[in-house]
N, C-alpha and C positions, 0 to 999 in steps of 0.2 A: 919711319923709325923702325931701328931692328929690335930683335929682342932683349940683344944685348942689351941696347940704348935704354928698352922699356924697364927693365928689370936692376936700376941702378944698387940695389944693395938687396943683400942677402934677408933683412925684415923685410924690406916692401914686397922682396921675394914671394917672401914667406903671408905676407898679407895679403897680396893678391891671390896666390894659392888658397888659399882658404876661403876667400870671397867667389872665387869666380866656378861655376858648375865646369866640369870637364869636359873637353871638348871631342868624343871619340865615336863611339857608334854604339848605340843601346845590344846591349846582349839580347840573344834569341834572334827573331826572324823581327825586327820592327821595319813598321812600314820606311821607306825613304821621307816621306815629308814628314812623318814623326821627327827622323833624325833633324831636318834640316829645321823643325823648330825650335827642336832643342839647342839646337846651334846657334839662331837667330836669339833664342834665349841668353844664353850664355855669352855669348858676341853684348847682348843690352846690356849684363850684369860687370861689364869692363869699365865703362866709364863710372858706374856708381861707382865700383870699389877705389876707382882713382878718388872721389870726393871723398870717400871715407865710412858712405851711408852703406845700410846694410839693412835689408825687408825686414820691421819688425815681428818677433817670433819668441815665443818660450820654450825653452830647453830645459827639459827635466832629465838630467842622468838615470839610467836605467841598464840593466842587463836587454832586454828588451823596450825597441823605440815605439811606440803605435803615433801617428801620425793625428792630429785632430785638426782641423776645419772650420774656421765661427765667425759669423760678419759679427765682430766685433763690432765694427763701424757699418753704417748708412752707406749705400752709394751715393758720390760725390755727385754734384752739378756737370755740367757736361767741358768736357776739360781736367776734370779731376779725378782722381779716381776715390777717394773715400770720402763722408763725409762725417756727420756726428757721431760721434760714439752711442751704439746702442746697450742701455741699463739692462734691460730683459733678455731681448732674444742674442744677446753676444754676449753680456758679463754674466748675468747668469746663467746659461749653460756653459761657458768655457768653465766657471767654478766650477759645474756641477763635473765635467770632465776631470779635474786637479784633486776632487773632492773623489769618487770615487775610485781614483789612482793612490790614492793616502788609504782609502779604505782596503783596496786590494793587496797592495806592500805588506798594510796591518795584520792582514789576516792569514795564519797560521796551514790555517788547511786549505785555501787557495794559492797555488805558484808558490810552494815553501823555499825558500830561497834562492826566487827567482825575483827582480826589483822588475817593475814595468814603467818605464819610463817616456818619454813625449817631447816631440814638435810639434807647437800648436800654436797654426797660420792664422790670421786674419783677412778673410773673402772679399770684405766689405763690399757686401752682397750683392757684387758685378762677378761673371761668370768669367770673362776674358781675364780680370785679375784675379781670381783667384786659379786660374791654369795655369800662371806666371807663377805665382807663389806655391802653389805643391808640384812645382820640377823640382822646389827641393826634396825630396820623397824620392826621387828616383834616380841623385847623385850616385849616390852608391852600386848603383844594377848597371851603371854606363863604365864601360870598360876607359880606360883612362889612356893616354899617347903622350905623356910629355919629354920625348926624348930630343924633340928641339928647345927647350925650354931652358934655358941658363940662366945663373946667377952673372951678377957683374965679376965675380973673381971664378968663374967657368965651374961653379960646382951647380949642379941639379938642386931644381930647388926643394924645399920642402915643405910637402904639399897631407897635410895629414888626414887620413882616411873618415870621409864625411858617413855620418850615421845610418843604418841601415833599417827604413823603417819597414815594417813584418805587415803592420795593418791603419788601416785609416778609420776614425773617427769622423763619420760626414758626408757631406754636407750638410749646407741646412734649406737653403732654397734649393729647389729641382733641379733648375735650368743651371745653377752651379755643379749639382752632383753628376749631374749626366757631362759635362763639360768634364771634371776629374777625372772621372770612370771611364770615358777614353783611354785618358790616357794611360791609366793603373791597372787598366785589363792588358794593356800590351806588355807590362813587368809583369805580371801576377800577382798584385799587391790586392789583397782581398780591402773591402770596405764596407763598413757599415755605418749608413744614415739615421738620424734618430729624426728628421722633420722632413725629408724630402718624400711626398706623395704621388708622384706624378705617375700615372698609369705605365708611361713608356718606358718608366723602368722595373717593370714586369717583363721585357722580352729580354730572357735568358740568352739567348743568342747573341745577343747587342751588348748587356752589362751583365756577363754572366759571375763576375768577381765583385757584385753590386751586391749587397742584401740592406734589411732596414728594419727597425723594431717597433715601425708605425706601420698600420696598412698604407696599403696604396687610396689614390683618388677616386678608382673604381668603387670600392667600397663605400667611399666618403661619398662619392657620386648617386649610389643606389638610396642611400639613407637620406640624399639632401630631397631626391626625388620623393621619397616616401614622406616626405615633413611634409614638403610642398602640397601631395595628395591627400594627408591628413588633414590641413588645413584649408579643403577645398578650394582649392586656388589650381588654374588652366591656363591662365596665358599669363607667363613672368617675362623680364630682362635677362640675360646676365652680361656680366664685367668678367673681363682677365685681363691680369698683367700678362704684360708682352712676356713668352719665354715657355719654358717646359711646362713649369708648374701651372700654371693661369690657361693657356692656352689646352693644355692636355686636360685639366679639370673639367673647363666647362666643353670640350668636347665630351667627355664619358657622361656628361651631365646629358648634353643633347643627343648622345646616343640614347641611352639609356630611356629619357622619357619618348623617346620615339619610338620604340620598342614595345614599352608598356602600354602605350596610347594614352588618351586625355588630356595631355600638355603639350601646351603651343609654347615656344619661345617667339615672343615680339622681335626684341631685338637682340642680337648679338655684338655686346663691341668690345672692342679692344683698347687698352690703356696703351699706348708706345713707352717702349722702354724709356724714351728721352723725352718726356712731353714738355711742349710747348707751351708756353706762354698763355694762357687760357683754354688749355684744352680739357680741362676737366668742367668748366664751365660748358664747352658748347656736346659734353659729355652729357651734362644736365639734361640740356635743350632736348638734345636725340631722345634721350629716354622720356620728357615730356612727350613728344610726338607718339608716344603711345601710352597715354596717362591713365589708360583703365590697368595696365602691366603694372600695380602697385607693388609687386612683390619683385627683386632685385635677388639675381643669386649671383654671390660676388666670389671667384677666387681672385686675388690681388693679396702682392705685401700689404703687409701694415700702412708703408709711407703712400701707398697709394690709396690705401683704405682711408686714409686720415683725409686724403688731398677730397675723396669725391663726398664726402659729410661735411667739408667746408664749401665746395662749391655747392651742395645741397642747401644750407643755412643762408648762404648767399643767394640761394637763388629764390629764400624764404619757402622752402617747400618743406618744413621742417613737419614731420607726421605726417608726410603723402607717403613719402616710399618705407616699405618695411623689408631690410636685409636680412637673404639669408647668407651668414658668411660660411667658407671653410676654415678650417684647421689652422690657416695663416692666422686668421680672426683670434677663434678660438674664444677666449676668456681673458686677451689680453686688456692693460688698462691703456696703455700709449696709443693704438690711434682712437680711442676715443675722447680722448682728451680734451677738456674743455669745450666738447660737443657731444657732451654727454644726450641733449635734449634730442638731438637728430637722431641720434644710435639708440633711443628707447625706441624697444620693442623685438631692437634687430635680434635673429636667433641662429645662433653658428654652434659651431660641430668641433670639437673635439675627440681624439682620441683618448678613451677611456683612462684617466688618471688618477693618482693621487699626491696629496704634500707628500713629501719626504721630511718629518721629522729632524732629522740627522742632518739633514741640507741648511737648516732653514736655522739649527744650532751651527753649524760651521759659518755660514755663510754670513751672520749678523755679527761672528763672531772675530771677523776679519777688521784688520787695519790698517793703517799703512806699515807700520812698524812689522806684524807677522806675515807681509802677506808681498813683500817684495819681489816672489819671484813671479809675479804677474806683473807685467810691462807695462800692463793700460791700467790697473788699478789707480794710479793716481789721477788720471782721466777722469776715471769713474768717480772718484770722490770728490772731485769740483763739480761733477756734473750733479751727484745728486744731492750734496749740500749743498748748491749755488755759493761756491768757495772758491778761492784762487790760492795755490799752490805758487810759493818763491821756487822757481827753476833754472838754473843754470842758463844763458840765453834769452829767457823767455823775460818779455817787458812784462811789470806788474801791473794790473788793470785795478786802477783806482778806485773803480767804478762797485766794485764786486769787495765784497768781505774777504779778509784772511783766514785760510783755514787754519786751526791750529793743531787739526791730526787729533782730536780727542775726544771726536765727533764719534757717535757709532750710530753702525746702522738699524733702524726700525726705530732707532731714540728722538734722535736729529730729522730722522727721514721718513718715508713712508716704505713700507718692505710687502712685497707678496710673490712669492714664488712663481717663479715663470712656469708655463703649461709645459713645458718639453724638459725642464730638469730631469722628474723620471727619466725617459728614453733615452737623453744622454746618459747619466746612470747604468742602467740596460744596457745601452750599445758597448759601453766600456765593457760591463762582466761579461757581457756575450763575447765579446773578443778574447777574454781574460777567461774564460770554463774553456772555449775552444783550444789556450795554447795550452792548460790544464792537461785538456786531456791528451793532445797531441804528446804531452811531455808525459806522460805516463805510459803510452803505447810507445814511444819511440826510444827513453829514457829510463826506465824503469828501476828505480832502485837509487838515481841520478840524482845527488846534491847537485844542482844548478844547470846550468846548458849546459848538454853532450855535442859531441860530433854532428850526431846527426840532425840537430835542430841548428846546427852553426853552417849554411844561414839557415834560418827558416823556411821550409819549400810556400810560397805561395798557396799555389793550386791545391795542395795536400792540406792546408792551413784551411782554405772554404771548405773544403769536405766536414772539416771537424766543427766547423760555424753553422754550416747548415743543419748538421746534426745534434745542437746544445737544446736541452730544454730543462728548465730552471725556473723558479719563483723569483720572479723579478723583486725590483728595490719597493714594489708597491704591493707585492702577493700575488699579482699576476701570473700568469706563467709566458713564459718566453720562449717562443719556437718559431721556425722559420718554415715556409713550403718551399717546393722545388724551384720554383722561383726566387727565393729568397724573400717573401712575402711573409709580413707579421700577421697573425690574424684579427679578422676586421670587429673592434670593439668600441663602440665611443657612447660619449655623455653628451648631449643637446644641452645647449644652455640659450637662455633668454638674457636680455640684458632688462633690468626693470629699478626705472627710478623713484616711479610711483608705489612700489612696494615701503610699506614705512616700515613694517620689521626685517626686510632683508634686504634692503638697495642694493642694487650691484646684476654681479652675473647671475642669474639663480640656476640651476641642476631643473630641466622639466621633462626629461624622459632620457632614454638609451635608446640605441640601436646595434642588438647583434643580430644578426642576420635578417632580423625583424624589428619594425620599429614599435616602439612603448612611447606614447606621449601623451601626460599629465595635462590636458586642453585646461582643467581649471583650475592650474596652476599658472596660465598666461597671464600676461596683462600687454595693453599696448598704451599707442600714445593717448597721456592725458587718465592712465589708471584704464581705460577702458574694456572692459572684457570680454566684448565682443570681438572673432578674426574679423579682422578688414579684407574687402573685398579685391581680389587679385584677378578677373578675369573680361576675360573676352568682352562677352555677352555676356548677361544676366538672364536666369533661365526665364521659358515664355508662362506665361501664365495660363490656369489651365481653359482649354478652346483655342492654344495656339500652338500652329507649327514652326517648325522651326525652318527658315530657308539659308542656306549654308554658304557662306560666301566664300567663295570659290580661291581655294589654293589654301584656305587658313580655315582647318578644320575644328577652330574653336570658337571658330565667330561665326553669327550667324543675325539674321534681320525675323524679328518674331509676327508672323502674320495670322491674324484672326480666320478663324473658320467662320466665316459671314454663311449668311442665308440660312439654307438647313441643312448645314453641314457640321459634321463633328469632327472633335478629332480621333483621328482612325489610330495615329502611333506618334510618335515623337516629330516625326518628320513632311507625314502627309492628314489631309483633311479627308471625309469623303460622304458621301449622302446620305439623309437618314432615308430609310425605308418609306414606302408612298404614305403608309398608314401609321407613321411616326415623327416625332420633331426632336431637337437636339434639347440635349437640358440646358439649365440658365448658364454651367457654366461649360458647356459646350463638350465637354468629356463622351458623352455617351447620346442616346436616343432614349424619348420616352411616347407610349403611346398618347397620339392626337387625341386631344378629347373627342368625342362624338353627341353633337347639338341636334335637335330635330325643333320645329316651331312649338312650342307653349303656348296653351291655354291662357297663361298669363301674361303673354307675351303681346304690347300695344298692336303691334301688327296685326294677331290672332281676335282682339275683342272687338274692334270697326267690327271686321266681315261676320263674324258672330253676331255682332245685336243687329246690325241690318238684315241678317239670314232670317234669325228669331222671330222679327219684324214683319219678315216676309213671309215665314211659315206660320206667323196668328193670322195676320191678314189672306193671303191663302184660304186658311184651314174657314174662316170666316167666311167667304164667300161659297165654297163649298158645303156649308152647313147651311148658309142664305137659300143658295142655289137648289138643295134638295128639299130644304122646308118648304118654299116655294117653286118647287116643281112643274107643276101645271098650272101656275101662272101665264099671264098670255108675254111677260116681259122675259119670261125664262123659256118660254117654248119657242118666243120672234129669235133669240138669239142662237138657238140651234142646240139642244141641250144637251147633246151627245157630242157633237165636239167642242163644246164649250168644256165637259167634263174632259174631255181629252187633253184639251190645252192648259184647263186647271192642273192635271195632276202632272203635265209637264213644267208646270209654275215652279209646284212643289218640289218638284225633284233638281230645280235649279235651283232654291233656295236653300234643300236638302245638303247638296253636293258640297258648301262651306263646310261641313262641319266632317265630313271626308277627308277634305284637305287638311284640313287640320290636325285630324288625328295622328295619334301616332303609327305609324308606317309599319306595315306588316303586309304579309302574301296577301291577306284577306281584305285589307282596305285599296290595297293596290289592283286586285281585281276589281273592288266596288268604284275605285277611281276609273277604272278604264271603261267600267261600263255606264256609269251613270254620268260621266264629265258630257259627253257629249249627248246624252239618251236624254236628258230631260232639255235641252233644247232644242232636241230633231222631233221629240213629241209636240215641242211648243209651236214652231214654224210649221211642223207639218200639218197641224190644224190649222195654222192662221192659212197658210197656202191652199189647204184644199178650199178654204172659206173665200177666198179672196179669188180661185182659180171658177167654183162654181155661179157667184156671184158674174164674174164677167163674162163667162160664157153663157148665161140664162139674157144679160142683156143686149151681147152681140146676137144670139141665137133669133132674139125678139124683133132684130133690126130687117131679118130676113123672113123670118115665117114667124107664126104664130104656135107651132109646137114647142114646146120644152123641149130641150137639149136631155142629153143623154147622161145616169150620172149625177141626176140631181139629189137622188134621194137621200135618206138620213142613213140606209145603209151605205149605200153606195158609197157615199162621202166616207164613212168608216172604213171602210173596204180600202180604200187610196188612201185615207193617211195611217193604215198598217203598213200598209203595202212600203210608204215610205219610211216609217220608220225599220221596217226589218232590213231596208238597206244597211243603216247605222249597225243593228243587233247583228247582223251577217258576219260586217264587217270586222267587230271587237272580238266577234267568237273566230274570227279567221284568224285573228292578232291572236287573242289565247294558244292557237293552236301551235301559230307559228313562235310565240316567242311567251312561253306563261308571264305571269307576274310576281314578280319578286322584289324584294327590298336590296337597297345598293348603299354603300356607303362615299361620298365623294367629299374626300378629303384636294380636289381641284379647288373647288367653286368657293372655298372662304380658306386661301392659303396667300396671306399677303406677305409682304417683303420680313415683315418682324416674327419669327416665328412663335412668338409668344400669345399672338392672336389666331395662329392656325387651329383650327376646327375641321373636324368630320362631318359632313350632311347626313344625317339621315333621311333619306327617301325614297321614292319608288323610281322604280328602273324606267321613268319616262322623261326622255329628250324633249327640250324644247319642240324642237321637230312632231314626233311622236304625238305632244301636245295638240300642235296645228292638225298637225292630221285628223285626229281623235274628232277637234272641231270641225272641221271640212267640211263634211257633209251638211252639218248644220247650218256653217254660212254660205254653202251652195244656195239652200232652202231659204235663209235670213235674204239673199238676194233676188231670187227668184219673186219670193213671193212681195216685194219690194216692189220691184217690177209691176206684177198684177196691178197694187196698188195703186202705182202711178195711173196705169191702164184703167182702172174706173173710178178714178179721183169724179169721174163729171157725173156719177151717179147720186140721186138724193139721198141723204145722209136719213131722212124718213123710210127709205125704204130700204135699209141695208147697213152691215157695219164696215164696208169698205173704207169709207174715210178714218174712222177711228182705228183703224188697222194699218191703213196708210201711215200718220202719223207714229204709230207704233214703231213702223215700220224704220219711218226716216230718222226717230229718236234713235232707236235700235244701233242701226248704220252708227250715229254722230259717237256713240259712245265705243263702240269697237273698233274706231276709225282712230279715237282716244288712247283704247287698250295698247294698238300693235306697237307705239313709238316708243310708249311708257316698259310694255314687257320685253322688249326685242332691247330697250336702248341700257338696259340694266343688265346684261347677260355678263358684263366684268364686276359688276358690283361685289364686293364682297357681303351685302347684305342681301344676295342675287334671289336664294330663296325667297326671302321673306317676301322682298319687294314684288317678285312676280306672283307667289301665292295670294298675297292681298290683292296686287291687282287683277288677279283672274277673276277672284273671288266678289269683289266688290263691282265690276263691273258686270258679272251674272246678273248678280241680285239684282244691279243697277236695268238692266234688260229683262228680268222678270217684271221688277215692281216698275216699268214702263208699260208693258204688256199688262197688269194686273189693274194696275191705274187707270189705260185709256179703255179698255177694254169692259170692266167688271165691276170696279168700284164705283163708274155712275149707278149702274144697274141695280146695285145693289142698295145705291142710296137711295134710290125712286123706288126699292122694292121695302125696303123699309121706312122709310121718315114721309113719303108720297105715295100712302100705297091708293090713294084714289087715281092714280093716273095708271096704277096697272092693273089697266081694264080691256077688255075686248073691243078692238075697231073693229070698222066695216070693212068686210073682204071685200077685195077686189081682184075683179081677174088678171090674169098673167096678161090678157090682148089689153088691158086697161091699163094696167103699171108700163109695158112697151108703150103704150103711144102716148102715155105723158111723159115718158122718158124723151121720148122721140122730139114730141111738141119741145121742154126744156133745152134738148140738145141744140133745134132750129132756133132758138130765143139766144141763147148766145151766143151762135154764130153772126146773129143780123147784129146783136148789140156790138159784136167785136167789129163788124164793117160799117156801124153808123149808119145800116138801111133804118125805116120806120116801118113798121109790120101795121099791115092794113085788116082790120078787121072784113071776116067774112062773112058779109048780111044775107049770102043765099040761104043760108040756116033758119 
């Protein structure tokens, strides 16, 4: 089909011309695929104008056009491009745009007779259509070619010159504005957004004809951080919507706290632009999989904010997770709708606002009858009366009430001013002081446009925008940085249903550069006043470290400082000192106590009363023993070593009460000299007694002189002699190593350190012990020996047997000691047990000694003293040869001869 053929009459002409964008090459330098979409643009908009339709839009007459931008409507289902008409974020700010255009005409000393007039698109907040729909914006900057173009009777057609817009009003979502701002940078068509946040459009290089009367998401970003850290909370979620704004938020989010340190993000997910069929539900799931991250930092639209609090209710987890939302959120009431219960507690961020008075009179004051030049309003007034509107076309729905247009709004309806009216407000007079002043520097003196604003330069246009500062419609002030950035001011609000005097959004702190937040002014789910917990791990308690699970520096596994260990710093444990233990609750060291044995102590009183025992009995027989002196029963027993052995009695009964004392240099010395001194005095008598004895009757077997040595000195002479070995020995220890007191915090340190103890005692070793004794069980065995050696002597003439027996008693109980002291050496009651058994087994070898020894003697010298009289002597040749004769008598009895009497006699 030719032109001619398309262009049958001079109106369709002219109808088509008017509908369709022109088809020629954008002025300046634009890219080639610019062109070639604008083409592909204009190519799409052929076939509509054949049907008739035409992109809905409001046209306000003006000397100057500014351009505005509003998802009026929802994005459509997939397939569609729009879908429900949105009440808040599209009718109320497009008024509030219409509303501050009425205010700006009105008034006298702004633009005096200059009218500002408007194209205002609907985005319906997909970003591909809304690039379709503000090509209308830059019909007029494209150079036009229609010199093939004919009417059916060959005249040109008539094509009338489409409106020049100067400035843009918008977007409102990011990911829309950045998609505009493309293209508006390549005309030079300055813009200003009153909701788009998104960090990236901060790079002046990229949108540098972009400015905005909101801060950016950086800003919103550092304060969502700081709520977060306010509310001690370390490991959260966050949500974004697919796109500029959602995507770029919760990046400056997880920059930002990574920066700062102390926050983990669990998870990061993403909303798809087109989600599927349950994907907000296994949205859920995800974020369950890290169910201690109770705190959710969400940018997302509204329709998506709505969608993840239903699939939240659905998935009955209603007061797990607590939302923080951004700016999209805000203080809106539509997506919490009728999920209000889920959204208690949630706490989102606003830019610093206020009502607008004037708005909130114009806007209730609207009807269908006044307010016609808005296209969607009757939209809006079925939507929020739940009404039906008789429309040309359109089938009546039965179903639904008739409206009868006499309805008004906040009467019939519920009314609350949308959070971004201001900004739109703002973004209007910001563009409206900029051409202000432009028109006073370039026009001066100028009832209406001059030349030189006919058109408008772009570029020269931002200059004057970035440089407006003015008390906005709220008292604010309104300025831009070189970026085109507003600065960063907002209100934190809580949403709270458990409040009974203020349900709703509540005001709990700001943030300008710093955050201010009201903590008890919170409430959460169920009224509660306590913050819910949002983290990792829960801190360890104290005695515990923390071990840090690797790659996620906010989790970590809390391990106890066991044994005696404390904790050293947040991270590591580490040992207490030898002479200290850890307190109960493991934080620090305290010192060990320090125990020694007690007097009152069961262990201490045994060896005591048997010592006591031993030292009256003793001291008895030494009082016996001298009273009776020259008795014949005290002089047969040898009465100088008998005193020798006695006072080695004593000094082993003595030595308990040593050990027992409390431990100092001076008992530590009497331990080393008298532990083994009164047993080497005691043996060393019984041996010289038991060594002279057998040598007087082996001596007798061979001649009839006395042996060598026998005498009373003599015999003293050799058992000094042996005792100064011992006294050599101890004073050679003194020299080599004194005696001092130790404390051993080893020997009673068991697993619990609650029972760790200090020993107080003397610096002698088990070992050291043994030694000390040595000599005297050299002595204990020797004279052992002896014994057995003249067991065959008569008990009439000698105390060899009774010494024997001492002897073999002696052995049985030390033979007792070694398994008993040696097998306790882990005990933790290791003192005690081997002090009492040294000590009781002493005694137990004194009063053996004391017993077989002295106490008959002593009983025959007292209670029978008619038996201690003077026998007949007999000579030494006379005791040998009836030793002799007895020694032959048991030999014949042991071989069963009969011994024959000798009658030569």
């Amino acid at each position: 089909m030719t032109p001619q053929e398309l262009y049958s009459s001079p109106a369709r002409c002219r109808r088509l011309a008017a509908a369709s964008p022109a088809l020629g090459s954008p002025t300046g330098a634009a890219p080639p695929l610019l062109f070639w979409l604008l083409l592909l643009a204009g190519l799409a908009g052929v076939p509509r104008a054949q049907k008739g339709t035409q992109p809905h839009s409001i046209k306000i007459e003006g000397d100057i056009t500014l351009g505005g931008l509003f998802p009026v409507h929802s994005r459509g289902p997939a397939g569609v491009a729009c879908g429900e008409i949105k009440k808040e974020k599209g009718i109320h700010r497009m008024e509030a745009m219409l509303y501050a255009l009425d205010q700006i005409n009105s008034d006298p000393d702004l633009l005096p007779n200059i009218t500002l007039g408007a194209r205002i698109l609907d985005t319906c907040a997909r970003d591909t259509y809304a690039l379709e729909q503000s090509l209308t914006f830059v019909q007029a900057l494209i150079q036009k070619d229609n010199s093939d173009v004919r009417c059916s009777n060959g005249e040109p057609p008539i094509i009338p010159e489409p409106e020049r817009v100067v400035g843009v009003i918008g977007a409102s979502g990011s990911s829309v504005s950045i998609m505009v701002a493309n293209v508006l940078r390549l005309f030079a068509i300055p813009q200003i957004s009153y909701a788009s946040t998104a960090p990236e459009l901060s790079d002046n290089s990229r949108y540098e004809f972009f400015s905005r009367v909101v801060p950016p998401d950086s800003y919103q970003a550092q304060a969502m951080v700081d709520i977060v850290k306010a509310m001690g909370w370390n490991y959260v979620s966050t949500l974004a919507s697919e796109g500029n704004y959602g995507e770029s938020g919760v990046e400056a989010f997880v920059q930002i706290s990574r920066e700062t340190g102390g926050l983990c993000i669990a998870q990061s997910i993403k909303i798809p632009r087109e989600p599927k069929l349950g994907e907000f539900d296994k949205l859920i799931n995800r974020l369950m999989e890290t169910s201690n991250a109770r705190g959710v930092i969400i940018f997302a639209n509204e329709d998506d904010i709505k969608r993840v609090l239903e699939a939240s209710k659905k998935a009955n987890l209603t007061g797990h997770f607590v939302f923080v939302g951004s700016d999209s959120w805000g203080a809106k009431s539509s997506p919490i709708q009728d999920l209000e219960d889920v959204a208690e507690g949630a706490v989102t961020i606003l830019p610093k606002r206020a009502s607008i008075d004037g708005f909130d009179q114009y806007f209730i004051s609207r009807s269908l009858e006044n307010n016609r030049r808005n296209i969607w309003f009757a939209e809006f007034w079925e939507d929020d009366f739940k009404c039906k509107l008789t429309r040309p076309g359109v089938k009546y729905d039965s179903s639904r009430r008739k409206c009868t247009g006499e309805e008004r709004i906040s009467r019939e309806s519920s009314y609350e001013q949308e959070g971004k009216v201001q900004f739109v407000i703002d973004a209007v007079y910001a563009m409206a002081h900029a051409i202000h002043s432009m028109h006073i520097d370039l026009c001066p003196g100028y009832m209406g446009i001059c030349d030189k604003m006919d058109p408008v330069e772009g570029r020269m246009l931002l200059q004057y925008i970035r440089s407006v500062n003015f008390n906005g419609s709220a008292g604010t002030g309104v300025m831009f940085n070189e970026n085109g950035d507003a600065p960063g001011r907002y209100d934190i609000f809580q949403y709270q249903i458990s409040n009974v005097t203020n349900p709703g959004y509540r005001v709990i702190g700001q943030w300008t550069n710093h955050l201010r937040l009201n903590e008890d002014e919170m409430q959460w789910n169920g009224g509660d006043v306590r913050i819910p917990d949002s983290v990792c791990s829960f801190p360890c308690e104290p005695g515990e470290r923390k071990k840090m699970v690797k790659g996620v520096p906010c989790c970590w596994h809390c391990e106890l400082c066991d044994g005696y260990q404390y904790q050293l710093d947040e991270f590591n444990c580490d040992t207490c000192p030898m002479d200290m233990r850890p307190l109960v609750n493991r934080t620090g060291c305290r010192p060990t106590p320090i125990i020694k044995l007690e007097w009152s102590s069961p262990w201490a009183i045994i060896p005591v009363f048997l010592a006591i025992l031993g030292i009256l009995a003793t001291s008895g027989c030494i009082c016996t023993f001298i009273r009776f002196n020259d008795t014949p029963i005290v002089r047969a027993s040898g009465r100088e070593l008998s005193y020798v052995l006695l006072t080695g009695i004593f000094l082993i009964y003595l030595i308990t009460f040593l050990m027992i004392a409390e431990p100092s240099s001076g008992v530590c010395a009497s331990r080393r000299m008298l532990l083994g001194l009164g047993m080497c005095i005691s043996y060393s008598a019984m041996l010289t007694k038991t060594n002279r004895i057998y040598r007087i009757f082996e001596q007798g077997k061979v001649a009839v002189s006395p042996p060598k040595f026998i005498s009373p000195g003599s015999q003293l002479v050799i058992t000094f002699i042996l005792i100064s070995v011992q006294v050599l020995a101890v004073f050679i220890w003194f020299g080599v190593d004194p005696p001092h007191t130790i404390i051993d915090y080893e020997e009673q340190k068991p697993p619990n350190p609650e029972f760790a103890r200090g020993v107080l005692k003397c610096d002698m070793s088990d070992l050291s012990l043994i030694l000390c004794l040595s000599w005297s069980i050299v002595l204990m065995i020797t004279c052992t020996v002896y014994a057995i050696k003249s067991r065959g002597v008569p008990e009439t003439f000698n105390e060899a047997k009774p010494i024997g027996f001492t002897m073999y008693t002696t052995c049985i109980v030390w033979l007792a000691f070694v398994p008993i002291f040696f097998g306790t050496a882990q005990s933790t009651e290791k003192m005690f047990i081997q002090t009492t058994t040294l000590t009781v087994s002493m005694s137990l070898s004194a009063t053996v000694s004391l017993g077989m020894l002295y106490i008959p003697k002593v009983y025959v010298i007292i209670f029978h003293p008619e038996q201690n009289v003077q026998k007949r002597k007999r000579s030494l040749k006379a005791v040998v040869q009836a030793v002799t004769v007895s020694s032959i008598k048991e030999k014949e009895k042991t071989n069963g001869a009969k011994m024959v009497p000798d009658r030569s006699q």
